[in-house]
C-alpha distance (Angstrom), angle and dihedral (degrees) to the residues before:
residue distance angle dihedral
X1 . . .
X2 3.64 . .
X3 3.70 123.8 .
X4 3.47 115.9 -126.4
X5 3.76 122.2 -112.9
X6 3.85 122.9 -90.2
X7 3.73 142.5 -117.0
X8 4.08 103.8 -128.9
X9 3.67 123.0 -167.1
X10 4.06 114.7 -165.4
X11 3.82 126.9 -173.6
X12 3.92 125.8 155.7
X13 4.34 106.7 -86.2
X14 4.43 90.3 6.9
X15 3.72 79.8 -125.9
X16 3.66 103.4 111.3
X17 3.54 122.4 -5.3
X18 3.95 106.2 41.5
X19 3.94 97.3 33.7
X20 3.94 91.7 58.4
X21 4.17 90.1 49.9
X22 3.41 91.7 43.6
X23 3.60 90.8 58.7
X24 3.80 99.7 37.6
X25 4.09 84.2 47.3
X26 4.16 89.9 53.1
X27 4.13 85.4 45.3
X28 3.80 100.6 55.3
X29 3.65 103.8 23.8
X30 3.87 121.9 87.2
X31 3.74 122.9 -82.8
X32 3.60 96.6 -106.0
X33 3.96 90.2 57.9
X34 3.35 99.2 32.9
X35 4.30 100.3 77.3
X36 4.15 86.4 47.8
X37 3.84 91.5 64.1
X38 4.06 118.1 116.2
X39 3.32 150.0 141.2
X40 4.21 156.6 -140.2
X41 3.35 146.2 -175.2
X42 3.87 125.8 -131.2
X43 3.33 93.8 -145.1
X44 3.72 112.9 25.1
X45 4.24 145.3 101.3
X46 3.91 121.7 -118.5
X47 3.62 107.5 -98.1
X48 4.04 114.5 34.9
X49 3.62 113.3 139.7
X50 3.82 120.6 -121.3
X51 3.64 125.7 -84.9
X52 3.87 108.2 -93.8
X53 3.82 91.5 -142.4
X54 3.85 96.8 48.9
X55 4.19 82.7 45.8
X56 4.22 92.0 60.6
X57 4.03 96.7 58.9
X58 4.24 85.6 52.4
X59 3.84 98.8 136.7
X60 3.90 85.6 -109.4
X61 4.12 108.2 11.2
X62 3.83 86.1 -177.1
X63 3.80 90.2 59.4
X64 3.76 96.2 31.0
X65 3.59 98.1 44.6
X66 4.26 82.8 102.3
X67 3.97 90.8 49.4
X68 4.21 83.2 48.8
X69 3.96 91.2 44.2
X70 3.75 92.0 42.9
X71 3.66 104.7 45.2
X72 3.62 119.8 101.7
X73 3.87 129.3 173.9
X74 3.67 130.8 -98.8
X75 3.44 131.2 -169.2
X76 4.02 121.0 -120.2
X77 4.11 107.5 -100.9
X78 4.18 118.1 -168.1
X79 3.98 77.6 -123.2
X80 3.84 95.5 61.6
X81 4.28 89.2 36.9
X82 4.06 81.4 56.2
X83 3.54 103.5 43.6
X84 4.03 85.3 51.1
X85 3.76 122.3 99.3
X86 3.98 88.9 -167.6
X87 3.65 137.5 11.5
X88 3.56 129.5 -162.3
X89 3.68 122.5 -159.7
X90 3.33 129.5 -170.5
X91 3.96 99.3 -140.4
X92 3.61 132.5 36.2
X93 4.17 81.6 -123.4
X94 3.33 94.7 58.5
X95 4.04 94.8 54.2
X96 3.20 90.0 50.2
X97 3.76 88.9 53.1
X98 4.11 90.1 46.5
X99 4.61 85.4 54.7
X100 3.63 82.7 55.3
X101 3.63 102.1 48.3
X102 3.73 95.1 43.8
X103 4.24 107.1 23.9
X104 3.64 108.8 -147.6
X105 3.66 93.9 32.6
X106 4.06 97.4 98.3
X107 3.83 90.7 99.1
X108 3.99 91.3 62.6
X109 3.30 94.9 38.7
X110 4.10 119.2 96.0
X111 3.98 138.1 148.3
X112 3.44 118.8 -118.6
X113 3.73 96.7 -110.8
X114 3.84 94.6 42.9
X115 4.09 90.5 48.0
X116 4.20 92.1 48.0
X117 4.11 83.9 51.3
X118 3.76 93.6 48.9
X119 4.12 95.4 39.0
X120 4.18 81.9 55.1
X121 3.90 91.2 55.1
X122 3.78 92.3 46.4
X123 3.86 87.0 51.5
X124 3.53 95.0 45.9
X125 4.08 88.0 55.3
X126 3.56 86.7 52.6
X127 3.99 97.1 -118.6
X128 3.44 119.4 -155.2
X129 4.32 102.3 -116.9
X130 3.44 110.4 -101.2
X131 4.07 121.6 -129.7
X132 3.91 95.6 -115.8
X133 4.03 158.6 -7.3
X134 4.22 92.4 -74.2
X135 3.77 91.0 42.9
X136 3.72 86.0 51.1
X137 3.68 101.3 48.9
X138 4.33 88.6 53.0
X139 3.49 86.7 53.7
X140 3.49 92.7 55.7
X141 3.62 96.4 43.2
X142 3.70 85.9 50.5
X143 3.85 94.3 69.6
X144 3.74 97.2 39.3
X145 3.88 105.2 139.0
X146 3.20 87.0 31.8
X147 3.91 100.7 95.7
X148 3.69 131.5 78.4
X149 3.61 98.9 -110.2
X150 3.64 115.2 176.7
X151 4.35 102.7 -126.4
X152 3.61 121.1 -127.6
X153 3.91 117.4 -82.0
X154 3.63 117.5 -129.1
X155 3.85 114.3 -103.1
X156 4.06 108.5 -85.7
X157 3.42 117.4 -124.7
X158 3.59 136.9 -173.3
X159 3.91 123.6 171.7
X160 3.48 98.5 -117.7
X161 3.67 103.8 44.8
X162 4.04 139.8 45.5
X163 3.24 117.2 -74.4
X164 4.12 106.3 -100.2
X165 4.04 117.4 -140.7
X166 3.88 107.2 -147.4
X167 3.53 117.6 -127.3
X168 3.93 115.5 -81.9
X169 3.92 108.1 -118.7
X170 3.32 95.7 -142.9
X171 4.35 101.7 46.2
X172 3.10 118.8 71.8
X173 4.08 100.8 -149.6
X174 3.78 133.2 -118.9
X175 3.71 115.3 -102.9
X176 3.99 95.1 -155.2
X177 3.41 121.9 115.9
X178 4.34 88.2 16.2
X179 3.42 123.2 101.4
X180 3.93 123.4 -74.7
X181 3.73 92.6 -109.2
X182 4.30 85.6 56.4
X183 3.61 92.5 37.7
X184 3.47 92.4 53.3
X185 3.57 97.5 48.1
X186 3.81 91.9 40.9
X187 4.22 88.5 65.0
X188 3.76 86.4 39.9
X189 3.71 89.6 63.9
X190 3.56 92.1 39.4
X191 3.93 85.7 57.4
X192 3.65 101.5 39.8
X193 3.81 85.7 57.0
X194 3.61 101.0 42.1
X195 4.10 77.9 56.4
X196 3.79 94.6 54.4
X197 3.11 90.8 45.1
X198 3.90 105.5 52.1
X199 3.74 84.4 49.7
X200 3.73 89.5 59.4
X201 3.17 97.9 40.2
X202 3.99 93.4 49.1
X203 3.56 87.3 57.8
X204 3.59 88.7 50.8
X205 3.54 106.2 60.6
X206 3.75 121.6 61.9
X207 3.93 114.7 -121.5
């Protein structure tokens, strides 16, 4: 019997940003989703603990402080990209980094930010819910270009000062190495999207 295609989450170490999705995503979406839920790290070892700051906005922290002591990081594989009906990333670099790894994959493959955009355009066409996670991810590809997505600003310069990259639209940035007040808000974002999106995506998929 064939196992069904998984959800995969991928941030940079799979310490802080994809380990707290991945568990809001298996807490809000439905039970038959839920279990198929995991995630990577483009640029990680097996076995680093998760990030203590992404671990305190856990839905529940009392009742997730196992998932939070259990987790350990993983690497992204071609083989887990493949047996994947959708990926989230967490920056537009690091979907581009998943097409590489596994060519052919680019359709699947989605931030967070730009997959809770196109979920909201499929629900505002009124899109008949789709029977599971690969049906899902070709209906989302289907109405790429079809959400407002702010473009990228040009780099702002001034001659006495760095240049200063504008924040990407579609990544949702790394709070590590940033102060705790940034950190903190950078895995708040990463939660309050993760949210937004499992409610879309619940609504997506029929059952």
């Amino acid at each position: 019997m064939t196992e069904p295609a998984r959800l995969l989450v991928v941030c940079t170490a799979n310490v802080c940003r994809s380990p707290l999705a991945q568990r809001v995503l298996q807490d809000r979406l439905p039970a038959s989703v839920a279990p198929l839920v995991e995630s990577a790290g483009t640029r990680t070892e097996e076995g680093w603990a998760m990030c203590p700051v992404s671990a305190s906005v856990l839905p529940d922290p009392q009742r997730d402080a196992a998932y939070a002591e259990a987790h350990r990081s993983q690497p992204v594989t071609r083989r887990l990209v493949e047996h994947a009906g959708l990926v989230l990333t967490m920056e537009r670099e690091q979907r581009s980094a998943i097409a590489r790894l596994a060519p052919g994959s680019q359709a699947k493959v989605f931030t967070l930010r730009e997959a809770a955009a196109l979920a909201s355009v499929l629900q505002e066409r009124g899109t008949t819910p789709v029977a599971d996670l690969e049906a899902l991810a070709r209906a989302l590809h289907s109405v790429r270009g079809f959400a407002p997505m702010p473009p990228l600003e040009p780099v702002k310069r001034r001659w006495f000062q760095k240049p200063v990259p504008p924040e990407d639209p579609l990544t949702i940035v790394d709070g590590h190495g940033l102060p705790e007040p940034e950190h903190l808000a950078a895995v708040e974002t990463v939660r309050s999207t993760t949210e937004q999106v499992a409610a879309a995506f619940t609504a997506l998929l029929r059952g």
